[in-house]
C-alpha positions in Angstrom: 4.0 -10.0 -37.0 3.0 -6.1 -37.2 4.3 -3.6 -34.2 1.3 -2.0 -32.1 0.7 1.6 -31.1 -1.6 3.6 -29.1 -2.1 6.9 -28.3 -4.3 9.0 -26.4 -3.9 12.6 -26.6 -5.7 15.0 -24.6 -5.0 18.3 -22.2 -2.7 18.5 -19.6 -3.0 15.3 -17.1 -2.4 16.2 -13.5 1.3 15.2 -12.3 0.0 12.5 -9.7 -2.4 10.7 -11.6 -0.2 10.3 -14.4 2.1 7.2 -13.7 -1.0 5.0 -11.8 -3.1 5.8 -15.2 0.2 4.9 -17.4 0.5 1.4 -15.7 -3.1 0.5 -15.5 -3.2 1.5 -19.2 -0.4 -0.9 -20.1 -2.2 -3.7 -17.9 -5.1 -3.4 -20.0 -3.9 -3.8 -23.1 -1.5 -6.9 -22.0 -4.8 -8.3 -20.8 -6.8 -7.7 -24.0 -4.0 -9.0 -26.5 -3.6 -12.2 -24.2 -7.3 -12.8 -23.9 -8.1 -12.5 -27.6 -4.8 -14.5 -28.5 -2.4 -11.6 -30.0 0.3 -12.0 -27.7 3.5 -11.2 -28.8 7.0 -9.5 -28.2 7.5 -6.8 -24.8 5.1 -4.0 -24.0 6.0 -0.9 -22.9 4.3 1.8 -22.2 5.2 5.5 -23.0 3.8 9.3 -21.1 3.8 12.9 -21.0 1.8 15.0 -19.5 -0.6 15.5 -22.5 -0.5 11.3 -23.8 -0.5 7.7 -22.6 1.2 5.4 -25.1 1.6 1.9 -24.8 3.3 -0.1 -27.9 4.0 -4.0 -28.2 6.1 -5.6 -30.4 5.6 -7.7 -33.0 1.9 -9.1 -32.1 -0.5 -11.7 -34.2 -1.2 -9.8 -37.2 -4.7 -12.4 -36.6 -6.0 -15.1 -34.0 -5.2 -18.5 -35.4 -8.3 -20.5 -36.5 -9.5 -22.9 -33.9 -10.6 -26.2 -34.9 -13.7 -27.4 -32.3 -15.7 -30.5 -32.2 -19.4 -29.2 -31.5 -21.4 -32.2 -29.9 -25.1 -32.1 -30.7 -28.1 -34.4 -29.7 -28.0 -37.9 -28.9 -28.3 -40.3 -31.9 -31.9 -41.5 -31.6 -33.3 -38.3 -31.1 -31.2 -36.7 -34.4 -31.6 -40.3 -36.4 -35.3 -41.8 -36.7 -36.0 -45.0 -39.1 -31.9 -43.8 -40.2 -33.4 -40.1 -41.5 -32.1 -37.0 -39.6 -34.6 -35.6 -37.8 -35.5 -31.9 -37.3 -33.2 -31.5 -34.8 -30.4 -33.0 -36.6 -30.9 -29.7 -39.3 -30.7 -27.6 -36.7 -28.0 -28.9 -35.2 -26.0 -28.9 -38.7 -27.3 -25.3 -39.2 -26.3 -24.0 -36.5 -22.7 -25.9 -36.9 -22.4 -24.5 -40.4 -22.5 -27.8 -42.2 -24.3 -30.3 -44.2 -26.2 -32.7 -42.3 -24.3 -35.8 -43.9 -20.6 -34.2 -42.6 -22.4 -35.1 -38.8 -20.2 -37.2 -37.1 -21.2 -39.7 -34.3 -19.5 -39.8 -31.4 -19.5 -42.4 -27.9 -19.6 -40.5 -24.7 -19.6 -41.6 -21.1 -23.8 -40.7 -21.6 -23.7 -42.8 -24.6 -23.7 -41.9 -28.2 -24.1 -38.7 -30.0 -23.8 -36.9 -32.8 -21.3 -34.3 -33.4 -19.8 -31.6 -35.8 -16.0 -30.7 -36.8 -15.8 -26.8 -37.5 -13.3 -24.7 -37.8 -13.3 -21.2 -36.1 -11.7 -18.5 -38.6 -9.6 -16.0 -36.5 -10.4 -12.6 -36.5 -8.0 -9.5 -37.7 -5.7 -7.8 -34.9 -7.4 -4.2 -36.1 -10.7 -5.7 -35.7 -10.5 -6.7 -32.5 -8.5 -3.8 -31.0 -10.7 -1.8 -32.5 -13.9 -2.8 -30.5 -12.4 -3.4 -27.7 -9.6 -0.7 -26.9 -12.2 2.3 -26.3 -13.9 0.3 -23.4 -10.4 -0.6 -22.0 -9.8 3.5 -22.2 -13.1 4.2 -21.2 -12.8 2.1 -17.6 -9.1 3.6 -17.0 -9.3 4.2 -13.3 -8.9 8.4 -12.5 -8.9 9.7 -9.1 -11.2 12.8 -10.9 -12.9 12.1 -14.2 -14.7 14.9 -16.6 -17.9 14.5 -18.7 -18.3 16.3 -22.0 -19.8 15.6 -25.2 -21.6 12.6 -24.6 -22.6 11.5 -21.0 -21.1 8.3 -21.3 -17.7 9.3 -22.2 -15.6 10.4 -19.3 -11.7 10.8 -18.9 -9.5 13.1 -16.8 -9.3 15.8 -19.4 -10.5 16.4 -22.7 -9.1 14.1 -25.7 -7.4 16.1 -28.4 -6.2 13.2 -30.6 -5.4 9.4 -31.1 -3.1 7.4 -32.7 -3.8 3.7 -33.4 -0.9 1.5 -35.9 -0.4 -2.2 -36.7 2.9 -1.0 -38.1 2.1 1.7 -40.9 -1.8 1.0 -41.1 -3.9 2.8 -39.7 -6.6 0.9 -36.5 -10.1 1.8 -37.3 -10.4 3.4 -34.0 -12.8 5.8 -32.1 -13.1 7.1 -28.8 -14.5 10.1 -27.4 -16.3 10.8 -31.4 -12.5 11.5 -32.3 -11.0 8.9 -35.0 -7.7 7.3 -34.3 -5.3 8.5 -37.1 -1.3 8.8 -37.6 -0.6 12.4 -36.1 0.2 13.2 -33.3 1.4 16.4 -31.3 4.9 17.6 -30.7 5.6 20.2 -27.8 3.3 23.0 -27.1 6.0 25.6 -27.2 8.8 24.3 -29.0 7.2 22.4 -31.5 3.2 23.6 -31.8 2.5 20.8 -35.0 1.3 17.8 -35.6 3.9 14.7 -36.1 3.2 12.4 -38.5 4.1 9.0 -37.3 5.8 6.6 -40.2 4.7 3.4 -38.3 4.4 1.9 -34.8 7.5 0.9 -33.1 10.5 2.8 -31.8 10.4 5.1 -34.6 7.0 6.5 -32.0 9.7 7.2 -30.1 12.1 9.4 -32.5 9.1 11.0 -34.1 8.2 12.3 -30.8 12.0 13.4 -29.7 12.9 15.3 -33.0 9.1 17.1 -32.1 11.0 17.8 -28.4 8.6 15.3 -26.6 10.9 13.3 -24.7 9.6 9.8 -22.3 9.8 10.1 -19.0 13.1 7.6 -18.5 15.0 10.4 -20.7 13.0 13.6 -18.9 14.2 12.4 -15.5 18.2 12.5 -17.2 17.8 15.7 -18.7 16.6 17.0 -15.4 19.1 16.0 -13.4 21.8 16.6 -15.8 20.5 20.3 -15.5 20.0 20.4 -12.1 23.6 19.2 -11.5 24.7 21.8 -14.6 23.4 24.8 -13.0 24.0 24.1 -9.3 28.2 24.0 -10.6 27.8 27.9 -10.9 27.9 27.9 -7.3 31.4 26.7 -5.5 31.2 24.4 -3.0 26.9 23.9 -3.6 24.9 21.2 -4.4 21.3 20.7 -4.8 19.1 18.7 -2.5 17.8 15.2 -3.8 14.0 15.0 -3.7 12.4 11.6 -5.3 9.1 13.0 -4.6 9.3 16.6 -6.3 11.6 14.8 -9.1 8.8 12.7 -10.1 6.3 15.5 -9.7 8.0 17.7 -12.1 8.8 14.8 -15.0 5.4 14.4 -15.0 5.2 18.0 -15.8 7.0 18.2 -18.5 7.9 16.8 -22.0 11.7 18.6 -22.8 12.9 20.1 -19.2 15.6 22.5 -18.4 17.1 23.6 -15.2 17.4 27.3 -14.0 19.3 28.6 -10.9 17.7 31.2 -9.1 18.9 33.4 -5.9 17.2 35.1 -3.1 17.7 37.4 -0.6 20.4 36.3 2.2 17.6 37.8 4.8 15.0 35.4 4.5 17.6 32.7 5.8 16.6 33.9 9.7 13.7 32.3 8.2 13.6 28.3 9.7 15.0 26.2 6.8 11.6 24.3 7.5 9.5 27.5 6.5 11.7 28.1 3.2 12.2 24.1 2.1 7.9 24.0 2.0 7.3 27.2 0.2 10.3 26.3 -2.4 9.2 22.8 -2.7 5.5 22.4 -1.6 4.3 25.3 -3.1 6.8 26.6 -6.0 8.6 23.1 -7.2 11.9 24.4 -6.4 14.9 22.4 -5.6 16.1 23.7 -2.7 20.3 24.0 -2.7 22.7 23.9 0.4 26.1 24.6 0.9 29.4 22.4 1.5 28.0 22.0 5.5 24.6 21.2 4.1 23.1 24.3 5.1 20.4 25.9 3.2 21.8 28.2 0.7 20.0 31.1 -0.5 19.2 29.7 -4.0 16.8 27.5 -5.6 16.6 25.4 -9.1 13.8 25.5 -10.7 12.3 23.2 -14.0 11.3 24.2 -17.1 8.6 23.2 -19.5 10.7 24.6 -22.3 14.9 25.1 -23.9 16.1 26.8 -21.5 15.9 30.6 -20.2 18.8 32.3 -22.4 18.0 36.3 -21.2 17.1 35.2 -18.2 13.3 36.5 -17.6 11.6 33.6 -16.5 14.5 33.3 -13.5 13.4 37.0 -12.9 9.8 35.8 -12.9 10.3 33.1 -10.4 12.7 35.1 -7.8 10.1 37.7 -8.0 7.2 34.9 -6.9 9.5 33.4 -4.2 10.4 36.6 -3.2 6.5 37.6 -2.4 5.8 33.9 -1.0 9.2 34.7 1.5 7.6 38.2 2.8 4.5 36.4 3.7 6.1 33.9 5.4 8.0 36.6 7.5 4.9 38.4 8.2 3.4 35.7 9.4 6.3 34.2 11.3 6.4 37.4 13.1 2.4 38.3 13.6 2.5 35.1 15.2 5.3 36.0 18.1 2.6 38.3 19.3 1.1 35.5 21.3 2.5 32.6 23.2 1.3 28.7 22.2 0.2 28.7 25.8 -2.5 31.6 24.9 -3.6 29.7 21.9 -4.7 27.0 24.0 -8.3 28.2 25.0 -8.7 29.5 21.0 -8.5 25.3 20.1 -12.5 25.5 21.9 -13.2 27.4 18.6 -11.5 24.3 16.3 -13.3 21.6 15.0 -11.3 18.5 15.2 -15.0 16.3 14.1 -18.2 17.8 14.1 -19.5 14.8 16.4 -15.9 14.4 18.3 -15.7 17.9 19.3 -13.1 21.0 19.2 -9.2 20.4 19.5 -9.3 21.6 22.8 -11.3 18.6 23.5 -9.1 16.2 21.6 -5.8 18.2 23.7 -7.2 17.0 27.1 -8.0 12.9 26.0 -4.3 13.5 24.8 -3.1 14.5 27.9 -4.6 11.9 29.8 -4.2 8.6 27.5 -0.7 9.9 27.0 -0.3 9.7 31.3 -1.8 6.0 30.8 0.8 5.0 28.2 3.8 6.6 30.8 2.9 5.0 33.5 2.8 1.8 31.4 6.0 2.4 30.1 7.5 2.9 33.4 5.9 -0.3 34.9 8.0 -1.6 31.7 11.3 0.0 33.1 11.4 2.0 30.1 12.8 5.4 31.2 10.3 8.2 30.2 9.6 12.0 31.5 5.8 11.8 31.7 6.0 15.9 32.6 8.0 16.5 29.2 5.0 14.3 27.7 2.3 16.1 29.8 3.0 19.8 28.1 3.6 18.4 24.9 0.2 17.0 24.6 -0.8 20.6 26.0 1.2 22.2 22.8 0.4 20.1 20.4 -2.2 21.1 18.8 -1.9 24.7 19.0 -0.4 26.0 16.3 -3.5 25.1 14.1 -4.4 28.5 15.1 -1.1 30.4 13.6 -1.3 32.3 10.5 1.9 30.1 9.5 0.1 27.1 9.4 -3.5 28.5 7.9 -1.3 29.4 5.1 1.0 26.2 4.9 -0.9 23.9 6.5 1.8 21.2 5.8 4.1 22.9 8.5 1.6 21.8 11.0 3.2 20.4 14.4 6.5 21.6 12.3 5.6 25.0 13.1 4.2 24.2 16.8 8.1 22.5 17.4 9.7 25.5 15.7 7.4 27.8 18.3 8.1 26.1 21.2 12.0 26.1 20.5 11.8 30.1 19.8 9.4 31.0 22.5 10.4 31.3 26.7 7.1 29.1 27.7 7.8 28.5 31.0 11.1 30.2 32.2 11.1 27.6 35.7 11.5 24.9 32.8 15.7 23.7 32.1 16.4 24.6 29.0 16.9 20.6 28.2 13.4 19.9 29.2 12.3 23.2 27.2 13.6 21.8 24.1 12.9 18.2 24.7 9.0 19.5 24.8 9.1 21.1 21.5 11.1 18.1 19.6 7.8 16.2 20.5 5.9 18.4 19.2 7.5 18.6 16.3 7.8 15.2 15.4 4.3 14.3 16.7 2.8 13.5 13.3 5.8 10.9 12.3 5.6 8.6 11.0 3.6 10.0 8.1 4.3 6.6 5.6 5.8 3.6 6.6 9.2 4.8 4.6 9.1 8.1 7.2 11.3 7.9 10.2 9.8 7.5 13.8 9.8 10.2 16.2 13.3 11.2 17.2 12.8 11.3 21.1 11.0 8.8 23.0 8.3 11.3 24.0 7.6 12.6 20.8 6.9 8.5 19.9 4.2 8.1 23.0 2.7 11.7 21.9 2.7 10.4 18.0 1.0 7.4 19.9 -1.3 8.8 22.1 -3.0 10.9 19.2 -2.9 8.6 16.1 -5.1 6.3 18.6 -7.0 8.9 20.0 -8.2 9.4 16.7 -8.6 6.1 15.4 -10.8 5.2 18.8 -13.0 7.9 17.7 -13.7 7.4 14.2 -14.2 3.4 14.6 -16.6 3.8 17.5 -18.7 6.1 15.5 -18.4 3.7 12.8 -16.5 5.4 10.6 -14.3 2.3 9.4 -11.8 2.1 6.2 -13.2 0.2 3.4 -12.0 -0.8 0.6 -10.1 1.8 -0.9 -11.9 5.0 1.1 -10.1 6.1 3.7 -10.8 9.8 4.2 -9.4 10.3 7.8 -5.9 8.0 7.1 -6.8 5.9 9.6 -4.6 3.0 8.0 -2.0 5.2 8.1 -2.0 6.7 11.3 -2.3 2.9 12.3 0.3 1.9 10.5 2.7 4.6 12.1 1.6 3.1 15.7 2.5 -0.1 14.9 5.9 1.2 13.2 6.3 3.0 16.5 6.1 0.4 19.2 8.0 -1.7 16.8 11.1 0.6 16.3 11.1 1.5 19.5 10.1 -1.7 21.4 7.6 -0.1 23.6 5.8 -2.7 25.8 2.4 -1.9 24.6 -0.8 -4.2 23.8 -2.6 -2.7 20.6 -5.9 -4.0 22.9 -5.2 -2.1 25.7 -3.8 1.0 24.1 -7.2 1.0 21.8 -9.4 0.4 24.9 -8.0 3.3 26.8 -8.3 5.4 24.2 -11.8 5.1 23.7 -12.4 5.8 27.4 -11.3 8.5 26.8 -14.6 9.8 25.5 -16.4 8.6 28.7 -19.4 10.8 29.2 -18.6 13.0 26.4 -21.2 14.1 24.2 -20.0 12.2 21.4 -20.5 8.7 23.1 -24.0 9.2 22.7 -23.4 8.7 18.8 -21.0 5.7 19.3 -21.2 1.8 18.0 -21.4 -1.3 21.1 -18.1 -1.7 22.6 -18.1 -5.3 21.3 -18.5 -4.2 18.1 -16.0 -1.3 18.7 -13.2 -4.0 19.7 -14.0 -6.6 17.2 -13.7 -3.9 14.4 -10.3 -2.2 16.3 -9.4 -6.0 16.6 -9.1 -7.3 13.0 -8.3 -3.7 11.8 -4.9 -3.3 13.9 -4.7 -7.2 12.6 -4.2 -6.0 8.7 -2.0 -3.1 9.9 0.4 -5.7 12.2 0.4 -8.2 9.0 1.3 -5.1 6.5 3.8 -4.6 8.9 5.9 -7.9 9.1 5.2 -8.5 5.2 5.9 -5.3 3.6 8.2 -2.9 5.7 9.8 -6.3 7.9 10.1 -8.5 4.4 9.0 -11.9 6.4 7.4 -14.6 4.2 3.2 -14.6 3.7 3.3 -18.3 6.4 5.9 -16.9 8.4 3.7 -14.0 9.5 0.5 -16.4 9.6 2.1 -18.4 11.7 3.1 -15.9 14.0 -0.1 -13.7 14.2 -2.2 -16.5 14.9 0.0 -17.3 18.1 -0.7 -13.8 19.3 -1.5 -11.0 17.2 -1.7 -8.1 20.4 2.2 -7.5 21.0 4.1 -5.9 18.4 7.3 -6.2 19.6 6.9 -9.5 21.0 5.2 -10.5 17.3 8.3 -9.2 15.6 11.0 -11.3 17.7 9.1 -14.4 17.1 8.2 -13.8 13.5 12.4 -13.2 13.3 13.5 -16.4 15.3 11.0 -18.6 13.6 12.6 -17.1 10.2 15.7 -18.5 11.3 14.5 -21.9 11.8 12.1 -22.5 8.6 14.2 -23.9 6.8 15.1 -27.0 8.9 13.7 -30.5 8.0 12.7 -30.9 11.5 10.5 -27.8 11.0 9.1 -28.6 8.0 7.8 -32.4 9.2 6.7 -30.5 12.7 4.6 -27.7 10.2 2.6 -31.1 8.5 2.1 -32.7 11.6 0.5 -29.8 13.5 -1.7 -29.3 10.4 -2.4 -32.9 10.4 -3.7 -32.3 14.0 -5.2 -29.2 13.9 -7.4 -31.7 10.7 -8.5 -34.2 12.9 -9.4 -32.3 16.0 -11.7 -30.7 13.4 -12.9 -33.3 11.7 -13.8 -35.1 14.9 -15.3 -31.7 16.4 -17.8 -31.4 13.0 -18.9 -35.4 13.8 -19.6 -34.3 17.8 -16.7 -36.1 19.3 -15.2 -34.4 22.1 -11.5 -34.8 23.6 -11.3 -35.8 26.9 -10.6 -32.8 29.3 -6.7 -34.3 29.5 -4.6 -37.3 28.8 -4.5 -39.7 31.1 -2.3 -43.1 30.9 -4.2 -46.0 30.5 -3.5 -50.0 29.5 -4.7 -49.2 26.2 -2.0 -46.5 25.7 0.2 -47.7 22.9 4.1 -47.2 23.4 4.3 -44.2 21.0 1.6 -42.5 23.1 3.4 -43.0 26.3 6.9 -41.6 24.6 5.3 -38.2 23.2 3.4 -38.1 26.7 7.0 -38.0 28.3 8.2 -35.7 26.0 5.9 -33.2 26.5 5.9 -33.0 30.5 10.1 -33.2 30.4 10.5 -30.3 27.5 7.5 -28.4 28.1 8.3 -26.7 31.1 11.4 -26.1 29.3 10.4 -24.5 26.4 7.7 -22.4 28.7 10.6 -21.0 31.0 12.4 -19.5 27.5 9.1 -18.3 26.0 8.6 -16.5 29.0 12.0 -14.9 28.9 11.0 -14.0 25.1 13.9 -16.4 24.2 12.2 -17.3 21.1 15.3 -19.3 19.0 16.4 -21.4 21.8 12.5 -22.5 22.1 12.3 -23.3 18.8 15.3 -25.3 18.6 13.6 -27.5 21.9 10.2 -28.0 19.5 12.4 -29.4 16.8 13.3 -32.4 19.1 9.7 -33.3 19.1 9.5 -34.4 15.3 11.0 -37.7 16.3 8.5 -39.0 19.1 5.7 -37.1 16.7 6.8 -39.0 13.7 6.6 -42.4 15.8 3.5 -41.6 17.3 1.7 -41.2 13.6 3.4 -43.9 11.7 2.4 -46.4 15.2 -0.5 -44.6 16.6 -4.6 -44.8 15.2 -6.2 -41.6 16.8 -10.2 -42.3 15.5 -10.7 -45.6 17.0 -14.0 -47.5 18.0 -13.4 -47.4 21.7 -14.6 -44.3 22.6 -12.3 -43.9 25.7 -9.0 -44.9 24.2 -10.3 -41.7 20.8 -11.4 -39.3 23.5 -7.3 -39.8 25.4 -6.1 -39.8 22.0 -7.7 -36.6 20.9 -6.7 -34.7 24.3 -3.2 -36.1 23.3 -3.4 -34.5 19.7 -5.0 -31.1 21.9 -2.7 -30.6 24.2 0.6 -31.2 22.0 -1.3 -28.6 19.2 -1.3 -26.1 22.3 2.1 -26.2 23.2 3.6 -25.8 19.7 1.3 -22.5 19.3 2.2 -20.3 22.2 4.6 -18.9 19.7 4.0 -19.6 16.3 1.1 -21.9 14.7 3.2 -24.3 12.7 -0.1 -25.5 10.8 0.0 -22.4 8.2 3.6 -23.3 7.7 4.4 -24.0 3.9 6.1 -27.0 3.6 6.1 -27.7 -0.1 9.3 -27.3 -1.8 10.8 -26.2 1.5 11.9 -29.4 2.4 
């Protein structure tokens, strides 16, 4: 069974499409030696900034044949008189054998005549062959580019291929450039082709003596330098970054590490202000001292063996150096004037073209931020609604600093840092001075759901107030997220509003929250332009829906049923959603639970079932002589422990609740093995069903025990 290789060579990809493409690449293959019956050993895939590889292990060097019974015509239209008939030849033709080989076979729709042929596999080449280059041609890429032929697209020009079944060469094409068994070594250290001996691991060595390295061994060598060079300086060490690690693998095949130093002055700087030009916009590693304090040197990775006289670590201090002084001047052109006189220059910022200027957006701030503190407070949740007030105020201004037209990922950073270094409001305690700009600063967190919340609890109802300010306004112009297009991050300014009330436990209604923030445009201009309200709160409804559910799955870890259960109880209440989704975690696994989950689905089944057929309930159970005994007993039940189990819902005492509902499984079990709900009498069904109704309600004020999964569970 022959090893597999492919290889697609082209110019350099770009760093962030590089792993997505990698995978899908891999998928694709897995999918096309499975579906044509190659399957064989593991398959791994293998990238650089200039290739995608993917190579399996020993797959079918052919499909196996496939022996098929064709069935044909019935018997007395093939057979006339005992002669094949026309069709009989055709049949045979079109089997591939002589009309006396025909077989006759007995089927349910009688008798008929049939064929045994045997399907001859095809070759592995072949068939990777005609189907890899549509596989690579349908490789999802954020940007693609068209040359040559306008039916041939890819992120960057293709250079070379490389196709084996061990040391033969695949008859391959893509992009009019034949698949062969060169490849490319290193653009600097190794400009040549590589011959490659055969497919297999040897790939790999060919590629490493040609100093092209795979990314598992790139990300080693990197931070084996990065460690090596930072030792030069006592007491130092660099500052781990996943993000900017992965960035620069993918920018590289053989890395080295350099140390670099800068000016001591620069450090007056905010460590902010230096991190983002080192990292954001240079791909340094920034390095701090023993106390964890920004020290004034950087690491920087190579595409190359190393820097021995030192002139590309001149090179980059020189850059950094430059980037550093325009930081500075703009740092300090932008003392010249307070955030309080940038207010009125927001008029002059688009924040939408149909949702008006940020000076716009600043005042709906202000005021569903004063909504959401007064709310708080009804919720004896201690808050400074002044401290929120000029933070909304201040928020926004820094969009018009030089800092941030030149970094523009400092923004609200840089608003923080200006409201920290500037005397505002000299009545203002210094406290409430500094509380103000740590809300500004953090009022864009959480930016993912791995990014902490806002530090302060102002800062979180600011981070609130404008994430839904701005989600109001782009659903009720109809500007929803679909599918994968998301241009203004709405899911993930949604997402940090859920993570927010969640962390922090604010007593807020998504509902409400959205509903006063669309108000918020009342009588603007930009209402004119807006969707129905009903349509506006269906939308906000079953889009804050997906972000709860993404919530409890993926960042809380609950199971799929756990969170169906619990969202379909009440899906308005984060907090509250979260402490029942956790106490009904803690009970899921007990038998009681797992008969209660079948028996609310076996209700939920018939109250539909008799709903489709026109039967209505009665409007409430009543006791009557036809009640059986098992009726009467889960009648009890309910009016003793129901009452009970309200007073600890209502005192969001979820596990002591739960444990109340799992007494019912004995009167509910009786009451099905005894009890026929759909019976003639009309009068004794209708009693019946508001029975089954009534119990079905009172299970599902706090989780809806029908999307339980009770299989294996038990």
């Amino acid at each position: 069974m022959p090893d597999f290789l492919l290889e697609i060579g082209c110019e350099e990809i770009p760093a962030r499409m590089i792993d997505a493409a990698s995978q899908e690449l891999r998928d694709r293959v897995v999918a096309l030696l499975s579906r044509e019956r190659l399957s064989g050993g593991e398959v791994t895939r293998f990238d650089t900034p200039r290739r995608l590889a993917v190579m399996a292990a020993g797959i079918a060097a052919s499909q196996a044949d496939i022996n098929e019974h064709l069935t044909g015509p019935s018997v007395n239209v093939a057979y006339k008189n005992g002669q094949p008939t026309p069709a009989a030849h055709a049949f045979a033709k079109k089997a591939g054998v002589e009309v006396a080989e025909l077989e006759r076979i007995t089927t349910p729709k009688g008798e008929y005549v049939a064929a045994k042929v045997t399907k001859k596999g095809r070759s592995a080449a072949e068939i990777l062959a005609e189907g890899l280059p549509k596989e690579l041609s349908t490789i999802y890429w954020p940007k693609n580019m068209y040359w040559r032929k306008p039916n041939e697209r890819f992120v960057r020009p293709v250079r070379w291929l490389v196709a084996m079944l061990d040391e033969e060469t695949i008859p391959l094409e893509f992009d009019s450039i034949r698949a062969g068994k060169t490849s490319r070594g290193h653009r600097i250290l190794s400009n040549v082709t590589v011959t490659i001996p055969a497919a297999g691991l040897v790939y790999v060595d060919s590629l490493r003596r040609a100093h092209v390295l795979g990314r598992e061994e790139r990300e080693h060598q990197i931070r084996k330098g990065l460690d090596a060079a930072t030792r030069t300086v006592a007491g130092a060490r660099w500052r781990e970054d996943k993000a900017l690690l992965d960035t620069v693998v993918n920018l590289t095949e053989f890395p080295t590490a350099i140390l670099g130093t800068f000016d001591q002055q620069f450090l007056v700087l905010p460590e902010e202000v230096l991190v983002t030009v080192m990292r954001d916009h240079q791909k340094y590693f920034a390095v701090e001292d023993a106390n964890g304090k920004l020290a004034p040197h950087f690491l920087a990775v190579l595409n190359t063996n190393g820097d021995p006289q030192g002139l590309i670590r001149h090179g980059h201090e020189r850059v950094l150096r430059a980037r550093f002084n325009d930081a500075r001047f703009f740092w300090e052109t932008d003392q010249k004037r307070s955030l309080l006189e940038r207010l009125d220059s927001l008029k002059h910022v688009t924040f939408q073209k149909d949702l008006g200027s940020y000076f716009d957006k600043t005042q709906r701030v202000q005021r569903l931020c004063s909504w959401l503190s007064e709310v708080l407070k009804q919720g004896e949740v201690a808050v400074r609604p002044g401290v929120i007030h000029k933070a909304a105020c201040l928020a926004k201004t820094d969009l018009t600093t030089e800092l941030v037209k030149e970094f523009t990922e400092l923004q609200g950073i840089v608003g923080g840092l200006y409201a920290r270094a500037q005397q505002l409001d000299p009545t203002l305690p210094e406290a409430t001075r500094l509380a103000i700009a740590d809300a500004v600063y953090d009022h864009y967190k959480p930016e993912s759901t791995e990014d902490d919340v806002p530090r302060s609890l102002e800062g979180a109802v600011l981070s609130i107030g404008d994430k839904a300010d701005t989600i109001a306004g782009m659903f009720a112009l109809g500007l929803v997220p679909s599918g994968s297009k998301d241009p203004f991050a709405l899911r993930r300014q949604a997402n940090g509003i859920v993570k927010i009330i969640a962390e922090r436990k604010l007593p807020l209604r998504l509902s409400e929250l959205m509903r006063d923030a669309r108000s918020g445009y009342h009588r603007s201009q930009a209402e004119k332009k807006f969707i129905a309200g009903e349509k506006f709160s269906e939308s906000i409804a079953t889009f804050f829906r997906e972000r709860l559910e993404f919530y409890l799955k993926e960042v809380c870890g609950y199971a799929y049923d756990v969170v169906k259960a619990v969202m379909n109880a009440d899906a308005d209440d984060v907090v509250d959603a979260v402490q029942r989704a956790e106490a009904l975690k803690q009970v899921l696994h007990m038998p009681e639970f797992q008969a209660i989950g079948a028996a609310c689905k076996r209700m939920r089944n018939i109250l539909r079932q008799a709903a489709e057929k026109g039967i209505e309930p009665a409007a409430r159970f009543q006791l009557i002589p036809q009640s059986a005994d098992e009726e009467k007993m889960l009648a009890a039940y309910l009016e003793r422990t129901g009452p009970r189990v309200e007073a600890d819902r209502s005192r969001k005492e979820y596990l002591p609740a739960l444990l109340l509902l799992a007494t019912a499984r004995e009167p509910i079990d009786r009451f099905f093995d005894k009890v026929m709900v759909m019976v003639e009498d009309e009068h004794v069904r209708a009693n019946r069903l508001a029975l089954l109704r009534t119990v079905l309600k009172e299970f599902s004020t706090i989780a809806d025990f029908s999307e339980m999964v009770t299989e294996g569970k038990a």
